[in-house]
C-alpha angles and dihedrals in degrees: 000000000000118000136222138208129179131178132185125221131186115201132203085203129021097187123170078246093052084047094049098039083057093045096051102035121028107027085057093055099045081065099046086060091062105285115142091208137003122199117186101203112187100214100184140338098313113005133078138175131231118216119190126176126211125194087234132339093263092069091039085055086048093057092042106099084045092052098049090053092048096043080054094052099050086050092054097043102034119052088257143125130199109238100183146314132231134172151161152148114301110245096188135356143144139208 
């Protein structure tokens, strides 16, 4: 069952740089650690939400460690702050 993570960022500063730096770095990255997909929504001035998909929650458990080092690099590279994090299996969903 598909599994979803999303975390919740406020930004000081949500420039076209912070946005590409976030593009072009981490999402990759995030991917590269075992997600099947990674979606950046911006959701008001300065806040934005991260959405990554992982084939099971096995493989979402797996990245963890990986993910909390990298959430803690981009907030200490980027003008962010994690807000909080929440996550579980879909239940139901289309494309």
């Amino acid at each position: 069952m598909t599994y979803v993570t999303m975390t919740f960022w406020r930004a000081t500063e949500l420039s076209d740089e912070t946005i590409a730096t976030s593009n072009e770095k981490y999402l990759p990255l995030i991917k590269s650690i075992g997600a099947t997909g990674v979606r950046m929504v911006r959701t008001g001035n300065l806040s934005f939400c991260v959405i990554t998909e992982y084939t099971d929650s096995e493989t979402a458990q797996a990245a963890q460690s990986k993910i909390d080092d990298l959430r803690f690099q981009a907030a200490s590279e980027l003008p962010i702050t994690l807000v909080d994090v929440q996550s579980g299996d879909v239940v139901a969903g289309t494309y």
